[in-house]
Structure formats: C-alpha cells, structure tokens
N, C-alpha and C positions, 0 to 999 in steps of 0.2 A: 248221373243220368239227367239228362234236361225233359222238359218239359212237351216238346214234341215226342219224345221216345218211349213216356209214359200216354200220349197219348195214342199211338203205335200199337204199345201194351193192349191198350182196351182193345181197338178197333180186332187186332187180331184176336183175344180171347172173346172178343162179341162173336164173330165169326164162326171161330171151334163151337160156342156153346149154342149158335143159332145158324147152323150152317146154309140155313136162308138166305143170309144177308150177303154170303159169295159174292162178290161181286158189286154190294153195293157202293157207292161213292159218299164215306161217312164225313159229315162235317161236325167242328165242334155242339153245333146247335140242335145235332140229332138226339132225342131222348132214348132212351131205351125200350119203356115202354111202349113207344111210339114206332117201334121197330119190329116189336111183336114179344117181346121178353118181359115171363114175369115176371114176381118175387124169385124165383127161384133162383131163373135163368141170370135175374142180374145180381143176388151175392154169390152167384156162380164168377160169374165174370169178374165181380171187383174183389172174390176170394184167388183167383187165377193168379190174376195180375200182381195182386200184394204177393203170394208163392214165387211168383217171376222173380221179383226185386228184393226178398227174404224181408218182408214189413211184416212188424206184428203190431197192429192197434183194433180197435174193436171199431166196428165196423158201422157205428151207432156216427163215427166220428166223422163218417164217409155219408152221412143221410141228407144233408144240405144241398147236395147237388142236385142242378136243376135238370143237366143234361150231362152226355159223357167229358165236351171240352171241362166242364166246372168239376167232375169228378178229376178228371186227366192232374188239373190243378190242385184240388184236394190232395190229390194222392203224393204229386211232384211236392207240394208244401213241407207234408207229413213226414218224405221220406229224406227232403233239406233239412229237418230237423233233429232228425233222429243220428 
C-alpha cells in the first residue's frame, strides 16, 4: 500500500466519522481538529484506518502529526516497517 492510499484511508474514515466533511476537498495540510474533530472523533479515525490495513502499534506513536498528510505518512512508515 503506498502512500497516497493510506492517505485515501484517512480522508474516507474522516468522513464516516464526521459526516460533515461530505464533500469536502481534503488536502495533506488540513488538521483534524481544524475540521471540527475531537479527541475522539480523531483516534476514532486513526483507530479505523490502522483496522483497514490490520496495524497494531500504540497510538502514542501516531501523536507527532501535525496534520492528516503527516499522519497519512506516519502510518505508510509504520506499516513499511512492520
């Protein structure tokens, strides 16, 4: 899975988990919480995503991101690794 596809992943579990954003036109640089998603709604989202692609890492490891492209990247690293 590349890197575009994970970030795919999010854009569509953003989506599911904030069906607000229907529609909206997401770029790497968009935050989450800047979307209207809180604590919840986003280890909603990056628990989703990791379930998508069968990842297990703690989720502390996923906190560095500044926005969804950086997490998109976190997660594509994570899951080259594993």
């Amino acid at each position: 899975m590349n890197n575009s596809e994970v970030f795919s992943l999010v854009v569509n579990h953003s989506q599911e988990v904030i069906p607000e954003l229907e529609g909206h036109e997401f770029k790497r640089t968009d935050q989450l919480s800047e979307l209207g998603a809180n604590s919840v709604d986003r280890a909603e989202i990056i628990m989703l995503t990791m379930e998508s692609i069968s990842l297990r890492i703690p989720l502390l490891e996923l906190s560095g991101a500044k926005n969804i492209g950086e997490l998109a990247d976190l997660i594509h690293e994570k899951l080259s690794s594993v």
